[in-house]
C-alpha distance (Angstrom), angle and dihedral (degrees) to the residues before:
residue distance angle dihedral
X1 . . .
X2 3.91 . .
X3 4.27 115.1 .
X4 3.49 123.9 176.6
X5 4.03 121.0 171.5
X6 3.80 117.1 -178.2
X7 3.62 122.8 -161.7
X8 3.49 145.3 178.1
X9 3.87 103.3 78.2
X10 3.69 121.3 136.9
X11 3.95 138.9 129.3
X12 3.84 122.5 -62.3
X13 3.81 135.7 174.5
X14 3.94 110.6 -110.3
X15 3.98 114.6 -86.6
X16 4.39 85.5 31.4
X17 3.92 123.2 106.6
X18 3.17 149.6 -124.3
X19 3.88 144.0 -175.5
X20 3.76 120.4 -137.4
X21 4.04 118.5 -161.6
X22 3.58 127.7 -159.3
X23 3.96 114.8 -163.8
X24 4.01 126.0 -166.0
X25 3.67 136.5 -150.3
X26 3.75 136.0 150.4
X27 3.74 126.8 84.7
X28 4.13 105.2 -57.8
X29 3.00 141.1 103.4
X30 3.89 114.9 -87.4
X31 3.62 113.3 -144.2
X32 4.29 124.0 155.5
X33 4.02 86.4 -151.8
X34 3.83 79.3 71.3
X35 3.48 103.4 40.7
X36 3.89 135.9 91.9
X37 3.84 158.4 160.4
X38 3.48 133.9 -116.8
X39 3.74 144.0 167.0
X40 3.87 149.7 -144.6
X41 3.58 125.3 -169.3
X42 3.74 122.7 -167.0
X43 3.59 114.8 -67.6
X44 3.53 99.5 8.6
X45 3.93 144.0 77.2
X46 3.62 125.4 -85.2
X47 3.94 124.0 -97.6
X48 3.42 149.1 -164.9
X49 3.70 119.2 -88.8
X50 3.64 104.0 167.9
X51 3.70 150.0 -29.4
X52 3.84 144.2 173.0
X53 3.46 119.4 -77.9
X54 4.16 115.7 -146.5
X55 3.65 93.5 -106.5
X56 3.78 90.1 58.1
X57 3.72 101.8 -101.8
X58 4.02 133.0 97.6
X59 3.62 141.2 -81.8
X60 3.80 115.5 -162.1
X61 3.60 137.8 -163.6
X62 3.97 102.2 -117.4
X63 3.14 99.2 -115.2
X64 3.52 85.7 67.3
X65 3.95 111.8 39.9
X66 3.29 115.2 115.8
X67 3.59 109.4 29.5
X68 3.81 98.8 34.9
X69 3.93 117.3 83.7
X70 3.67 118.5 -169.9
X71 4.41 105.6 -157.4
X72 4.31 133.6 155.2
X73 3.65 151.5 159.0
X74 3.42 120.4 -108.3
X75 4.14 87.9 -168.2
X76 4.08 91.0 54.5
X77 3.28 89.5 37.2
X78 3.97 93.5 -122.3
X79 3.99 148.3 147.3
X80 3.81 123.7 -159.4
X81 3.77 127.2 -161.8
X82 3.72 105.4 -160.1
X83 3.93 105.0 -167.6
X84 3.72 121.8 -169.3
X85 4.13 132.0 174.9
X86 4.09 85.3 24.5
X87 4.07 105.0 -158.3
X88 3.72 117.7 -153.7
X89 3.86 83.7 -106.3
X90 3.64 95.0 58.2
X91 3.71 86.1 79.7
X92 3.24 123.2 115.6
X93 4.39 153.0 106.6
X94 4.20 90.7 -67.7
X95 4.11 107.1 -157.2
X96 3.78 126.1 -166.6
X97 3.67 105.6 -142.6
X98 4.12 120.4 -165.8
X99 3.81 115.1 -148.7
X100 3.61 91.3 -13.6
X101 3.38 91.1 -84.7
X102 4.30 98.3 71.5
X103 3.66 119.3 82.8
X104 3.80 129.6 -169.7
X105 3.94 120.9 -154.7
X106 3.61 89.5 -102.4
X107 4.05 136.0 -120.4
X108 3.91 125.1 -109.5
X109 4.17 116.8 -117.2
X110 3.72 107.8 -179.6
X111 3.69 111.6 171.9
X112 4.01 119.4 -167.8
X113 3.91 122.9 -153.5
């Protein structure tokens, strides 16, 4: 059985930051080439944030590149989301998603202007 459990959302003024972290347990195989985040905002469908590319760096949505920096640990078995220059429409329910199949519950990011 597959958990993941981010953490780390909260509410920050526009142009603050925050750092989202996704944690895995369960019987798989843990592997950042597999892993990714995504986002819903209210009223609309969820979407890719970022993911691992094959050579070991990120690919970003656009609306994200930049100031959005996709890191982990394959040891603890962990994904970070580090967030900087947060716009009001950065917020959003952000999901860590394993083999795009896994789905945590999700963490909050509201950002205020």
């Amino acid at each position: 059985q597959v958990q993941l459990v981010e953490s780390g959302g909260g509410l920050v003024q526009a142009g603050g930051s925050l750092r989202l972290s996704c944690t895995a347990s369960g019987r798989f195989v843990f592997r950042l080439s597999t892993m990714g985040w995504y986002r819903q905002a209210p009223g609309k469908e969820r979407e890719f944030v970022a993911a691992f590319s094959s050579g070991g760096s990120g690919n970003y949505a656009d609306s994200v590149k930049g100031r959005f920096t996709i890191s982990g640990d394959n040891a603890e078995r962990t994904m970070y989301l580090t967030m900087n220059n947060l716009k009001p429409e950065d917020t959003a329910i952000y999901y860590c998603n394993a083999y795009k199949y896994h789905w945590g519950p999700g963490t909050q990011v509201t950002v205020s202007s």
